[in-house]
C-alpha positions as CSV (number, residue, x, y, z in Angstrom):
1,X,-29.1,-67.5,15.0
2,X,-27.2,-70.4,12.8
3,X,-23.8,-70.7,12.9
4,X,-22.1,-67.4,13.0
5,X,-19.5,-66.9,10.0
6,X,-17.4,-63.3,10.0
7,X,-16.8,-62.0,6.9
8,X,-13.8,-63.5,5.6
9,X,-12.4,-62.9,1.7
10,X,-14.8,-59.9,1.9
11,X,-14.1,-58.4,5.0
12,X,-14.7,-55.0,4.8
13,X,-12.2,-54.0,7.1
14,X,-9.9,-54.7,3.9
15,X,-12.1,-52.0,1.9
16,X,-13.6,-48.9,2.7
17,X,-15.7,-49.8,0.4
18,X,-17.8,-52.5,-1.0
19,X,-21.3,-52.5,-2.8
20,X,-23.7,-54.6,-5.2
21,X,-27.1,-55.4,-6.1
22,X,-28.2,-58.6,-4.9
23,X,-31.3,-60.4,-7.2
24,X,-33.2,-62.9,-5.2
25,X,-33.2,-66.0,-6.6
26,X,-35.9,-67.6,-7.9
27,X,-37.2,-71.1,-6.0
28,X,-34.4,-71.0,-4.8
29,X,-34.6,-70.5,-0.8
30,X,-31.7,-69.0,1.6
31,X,-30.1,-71.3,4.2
32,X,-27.1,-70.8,6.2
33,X,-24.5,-71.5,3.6
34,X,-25.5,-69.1,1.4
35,X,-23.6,-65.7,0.9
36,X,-27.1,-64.5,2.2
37,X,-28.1,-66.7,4.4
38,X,-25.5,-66.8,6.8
39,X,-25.1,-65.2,9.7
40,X,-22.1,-62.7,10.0
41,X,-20.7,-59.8,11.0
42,X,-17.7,-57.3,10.0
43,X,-15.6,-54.3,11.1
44,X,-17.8,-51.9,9.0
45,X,-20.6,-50.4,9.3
46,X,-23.6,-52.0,6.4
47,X,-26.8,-50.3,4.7
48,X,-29.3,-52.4,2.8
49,X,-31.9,-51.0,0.7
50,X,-34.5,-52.7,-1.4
51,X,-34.7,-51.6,-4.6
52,X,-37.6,-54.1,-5.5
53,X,-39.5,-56.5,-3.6
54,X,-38.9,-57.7,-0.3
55,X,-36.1,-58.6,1.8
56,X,-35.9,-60.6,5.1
57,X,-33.6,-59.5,7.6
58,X,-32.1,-61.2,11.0
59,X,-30.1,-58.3,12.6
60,X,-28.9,-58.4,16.4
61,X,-31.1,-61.6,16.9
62,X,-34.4,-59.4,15.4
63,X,-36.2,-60.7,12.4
64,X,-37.3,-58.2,9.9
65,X,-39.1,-57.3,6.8
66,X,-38.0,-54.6,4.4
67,X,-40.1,-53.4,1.8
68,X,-40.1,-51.5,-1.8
69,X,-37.8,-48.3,-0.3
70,X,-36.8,-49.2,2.7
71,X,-33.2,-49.4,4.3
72,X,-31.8,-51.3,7.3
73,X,-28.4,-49.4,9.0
74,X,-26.1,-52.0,10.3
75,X,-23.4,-51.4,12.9
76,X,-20.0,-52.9,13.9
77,X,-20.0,-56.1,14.9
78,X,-23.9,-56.5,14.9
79,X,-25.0,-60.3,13.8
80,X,-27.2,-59.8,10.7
81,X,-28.0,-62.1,7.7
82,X,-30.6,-61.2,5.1
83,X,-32.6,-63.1,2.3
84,X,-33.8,-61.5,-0.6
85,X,-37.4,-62.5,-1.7
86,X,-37.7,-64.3,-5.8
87,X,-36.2,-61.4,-7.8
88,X,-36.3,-58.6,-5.6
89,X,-33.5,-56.2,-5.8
90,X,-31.7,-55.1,-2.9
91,X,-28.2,-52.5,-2.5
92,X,-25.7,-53.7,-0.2
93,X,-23.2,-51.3,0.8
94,X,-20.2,-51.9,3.6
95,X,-18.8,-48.9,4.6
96,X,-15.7,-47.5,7.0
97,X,-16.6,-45.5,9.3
98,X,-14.4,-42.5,8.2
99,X,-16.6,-41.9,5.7
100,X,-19.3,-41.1,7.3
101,X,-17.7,-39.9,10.5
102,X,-20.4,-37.7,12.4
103,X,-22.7,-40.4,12.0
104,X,-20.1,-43.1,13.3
105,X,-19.2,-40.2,16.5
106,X,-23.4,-40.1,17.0
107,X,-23.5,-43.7,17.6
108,X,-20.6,-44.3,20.0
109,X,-21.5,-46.7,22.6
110,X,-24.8,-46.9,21.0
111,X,-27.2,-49.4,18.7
112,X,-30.4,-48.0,17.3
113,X,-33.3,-49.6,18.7
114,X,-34.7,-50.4,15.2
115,X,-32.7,-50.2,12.6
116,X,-34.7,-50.1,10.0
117,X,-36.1,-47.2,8.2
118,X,-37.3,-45.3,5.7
119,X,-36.1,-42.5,3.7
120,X,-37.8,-40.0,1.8
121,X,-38.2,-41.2,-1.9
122,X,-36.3,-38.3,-3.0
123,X,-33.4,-39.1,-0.9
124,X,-34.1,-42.7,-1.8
125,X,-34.1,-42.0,-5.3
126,X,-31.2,-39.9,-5.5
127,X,-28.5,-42.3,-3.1
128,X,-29.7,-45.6,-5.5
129,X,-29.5,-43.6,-8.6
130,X,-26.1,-42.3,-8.3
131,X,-24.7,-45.7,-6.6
132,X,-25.9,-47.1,-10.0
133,X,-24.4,-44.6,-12.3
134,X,-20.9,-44.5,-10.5
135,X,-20.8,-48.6,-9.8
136,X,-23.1,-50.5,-11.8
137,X,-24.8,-53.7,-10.1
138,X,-22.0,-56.3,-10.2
139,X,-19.6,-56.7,-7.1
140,X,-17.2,-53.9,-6.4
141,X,-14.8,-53.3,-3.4
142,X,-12.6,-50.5,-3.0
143,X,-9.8,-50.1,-0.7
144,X,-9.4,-46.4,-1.4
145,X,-12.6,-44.6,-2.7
146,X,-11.0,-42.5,-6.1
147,X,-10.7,-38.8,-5.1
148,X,-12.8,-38.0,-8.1
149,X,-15.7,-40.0,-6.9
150,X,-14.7,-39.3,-3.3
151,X,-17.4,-36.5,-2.6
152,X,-20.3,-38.0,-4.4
153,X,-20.0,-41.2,-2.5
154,X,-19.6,-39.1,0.9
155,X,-22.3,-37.1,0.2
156,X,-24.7,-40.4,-0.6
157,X,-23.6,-41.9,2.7
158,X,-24.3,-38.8,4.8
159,X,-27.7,-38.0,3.4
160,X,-28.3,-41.6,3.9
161,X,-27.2,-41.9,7.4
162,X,-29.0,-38.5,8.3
163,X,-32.0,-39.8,7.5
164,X,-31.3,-42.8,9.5
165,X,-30.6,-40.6,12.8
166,X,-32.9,-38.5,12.3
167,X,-36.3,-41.5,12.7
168,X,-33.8,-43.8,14.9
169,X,-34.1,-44.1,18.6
170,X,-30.8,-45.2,20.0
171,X,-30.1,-47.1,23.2
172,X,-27.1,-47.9,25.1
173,X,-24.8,-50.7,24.0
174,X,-25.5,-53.6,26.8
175,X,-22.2,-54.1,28.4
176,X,-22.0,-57.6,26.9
177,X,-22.6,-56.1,23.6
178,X,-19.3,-52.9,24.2
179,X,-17.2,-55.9,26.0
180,X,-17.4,-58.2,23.3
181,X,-16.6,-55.3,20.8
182,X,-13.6,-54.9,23.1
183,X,-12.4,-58.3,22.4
184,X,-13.2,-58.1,18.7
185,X,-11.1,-55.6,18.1
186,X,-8.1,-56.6,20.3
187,X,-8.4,-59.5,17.9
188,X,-8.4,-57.4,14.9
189,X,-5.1,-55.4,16.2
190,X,-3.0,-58.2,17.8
191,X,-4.1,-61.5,15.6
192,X,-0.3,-61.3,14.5
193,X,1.1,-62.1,17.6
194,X,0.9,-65.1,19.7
195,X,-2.6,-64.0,21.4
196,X,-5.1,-66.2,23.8
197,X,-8.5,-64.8,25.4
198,X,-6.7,-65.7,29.1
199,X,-4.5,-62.6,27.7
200,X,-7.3,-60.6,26.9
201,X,-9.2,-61.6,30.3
202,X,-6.1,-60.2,32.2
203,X,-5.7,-57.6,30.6
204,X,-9.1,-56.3,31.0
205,X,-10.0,-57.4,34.3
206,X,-12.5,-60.2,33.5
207,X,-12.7,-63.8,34.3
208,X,-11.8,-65.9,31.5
209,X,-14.4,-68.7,32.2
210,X,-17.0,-65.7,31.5
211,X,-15.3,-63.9,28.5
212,X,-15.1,-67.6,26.8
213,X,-18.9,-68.6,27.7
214,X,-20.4,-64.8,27.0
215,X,-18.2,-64.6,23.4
216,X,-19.6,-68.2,22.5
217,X,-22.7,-67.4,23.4
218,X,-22.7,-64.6,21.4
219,X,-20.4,-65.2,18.2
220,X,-21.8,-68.8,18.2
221,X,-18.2,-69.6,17.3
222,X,-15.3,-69.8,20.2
223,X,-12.0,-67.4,20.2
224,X,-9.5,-69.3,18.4
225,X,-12.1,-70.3,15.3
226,X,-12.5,-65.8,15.4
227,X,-8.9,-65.7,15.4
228,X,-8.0,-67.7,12.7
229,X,-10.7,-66.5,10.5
230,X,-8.7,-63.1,11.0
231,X,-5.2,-64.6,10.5
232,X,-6.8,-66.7,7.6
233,X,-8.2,-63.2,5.9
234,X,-4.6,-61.7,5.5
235,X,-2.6,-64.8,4.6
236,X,-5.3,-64.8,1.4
237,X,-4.5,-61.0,0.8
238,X,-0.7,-62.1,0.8
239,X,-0.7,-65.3,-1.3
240,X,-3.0,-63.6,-4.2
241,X,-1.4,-60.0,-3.1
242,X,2.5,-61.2,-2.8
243,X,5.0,-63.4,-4.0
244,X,6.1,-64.3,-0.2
245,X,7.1,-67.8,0.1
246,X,3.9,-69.3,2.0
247,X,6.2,-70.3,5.6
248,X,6.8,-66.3,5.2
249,X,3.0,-65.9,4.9
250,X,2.2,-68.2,7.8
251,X,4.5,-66.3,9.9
252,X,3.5,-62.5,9.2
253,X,-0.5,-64.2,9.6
254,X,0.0,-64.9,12.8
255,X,0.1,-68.5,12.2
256,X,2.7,-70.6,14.3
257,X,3.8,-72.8,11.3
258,X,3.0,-73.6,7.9
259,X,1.0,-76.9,9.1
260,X,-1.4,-74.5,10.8
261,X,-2.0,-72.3,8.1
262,X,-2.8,-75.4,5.7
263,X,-4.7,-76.6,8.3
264,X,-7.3,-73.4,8.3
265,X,-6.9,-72.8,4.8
266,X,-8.1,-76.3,3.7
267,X,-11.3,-76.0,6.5
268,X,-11.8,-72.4,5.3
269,X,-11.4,-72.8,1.3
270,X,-11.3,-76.5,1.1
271,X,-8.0,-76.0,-0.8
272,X,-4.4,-75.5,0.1
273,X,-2.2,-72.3,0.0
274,X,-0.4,-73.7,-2.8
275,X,-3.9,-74.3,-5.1
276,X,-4.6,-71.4,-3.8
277,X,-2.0,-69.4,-5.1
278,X,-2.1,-71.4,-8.1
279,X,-5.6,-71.0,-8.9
280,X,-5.0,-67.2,-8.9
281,X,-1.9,-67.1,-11.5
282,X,-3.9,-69.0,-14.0
């Protein structure tokens, strides 16, 4: 894999929900700084299915190919990147995993051993056709799903997901694979607080020379870059969100000062917390 880059203005774990159609673009290839092309991961789970064409997928360190009606099922904190083929259509959805919640319990401590599949075309048919009719193509994320559409979403999901389990063969999580999980989401609870991966190798029993070298190896990015992409994350929430004075948002972002958050805001955005800010009141 590239360089690994988490999800950062659209981090799902923002959303419950988030989907779009994604057009491949023509002569135009996919590299690692493209949307597509870069490797990532997130809090939620993802499903991909290709409406049209063909799409190329790197998932857990696997390359694969998905065709005209099939679907790839992507779990917590699984590397993937994906590259849709000149003008192929592909559905993207990110997903919490309340929402599909007996699918999410199945999985526990598990990873399927292929994760891609393919559902029936009337299954198929019916979860791309109502996606369509309830959110159009263009971006759309959704922190709460509407009660009214509530059900209907649910019930795309868990069709979805059931054909999924029902062709997957799963295999334990490698215990690099559940401890690094482990660390990803002490990051994701504490990044607020003063927090260092010595903390986290105390606290759960581990050597910090081997949590550092197994999460770089991994993550292909070290623990303080991880934890300021989180920090970085809900600082932008609260300066397009808030009116907080920004040494307020550095503060409640787990930042140490305002130099800090400038710092990672410029090498995140390339712009300041003040543009910013500025660039969203305009």
């Amino acid at each position: 894999m590239k360089k690994c880059v988490y999800h950062q203005i659209e981090n799902t774990a923002t959303f419950e929900f988030c989907t779009d159609v994604i057009i491949g673009k023509k002569d135009t290839a996919c590299d690692s700084e493209s949307e597509e092309g870069a490797p990532h991961f997130h809090k939620n789970f993802e499903l991909l299915t290709v409406i049209h064409g063909e799409c190329d997928c790197e998932i857990g360190g696997a390359s694969y190919r998905l065709r005209e009606g099939e679907s790839a099922f992507i779990v917590p904190f699984q590397i993937h990147s994906f590259c849709a083929s000149p003008n192929a259509k592909v559905r993207r959805v990110s997903l919490h995993d309340h929402l599909i919640w007996s699918t999410a319990s199945s999985l526990e401590q598990k990873k399927p051993q292929d994760p891609v599949f393919r559902p029936s075309p009337i299954v198929g048919h019916f979860f791309l056709e109502q996606l369509e009719a309830l959110f159009g193509t263009d971006p759309v994320c959704i922190r709460r799903i509407p009660e009214k559409q509530r059900m209907m979403v649910k019930g795309c999901l868990y069709i979805m997901s059931s054909e999924f389990l029902n062709s997957a063969v799963l295999v334990p999580s490698n215990s690099a694979d559940a401890l690094m999980t482990d660390v990803v989401q002490y990051i994701a609870d504490h990044y607020k607080s003063d927090i260092s991966l010595q903390d986290i190798a105390r606290e759960k029993g581990y050597s910090y020379h081997y949590l550092s070298r197994t999460f770089n190896k991994i993550f292909n990015i070290n623990f303080k870059s991880m934890l300021n992409q989180y920090r970085m994350e809900y600082a932008y929430y609260l300066l397009q969100d808030t009116t907080l004075p920004i040494g307020q948002i550095a503060f409640e972002s787990g930042f140490q000062s305002i130099r800090s958050l400038d710092h990672v805001c410029r090498q995140t955005y390339g712009r300041s917390p003040k543009e910013m800010r500025k660039d969203h009141y305009v």
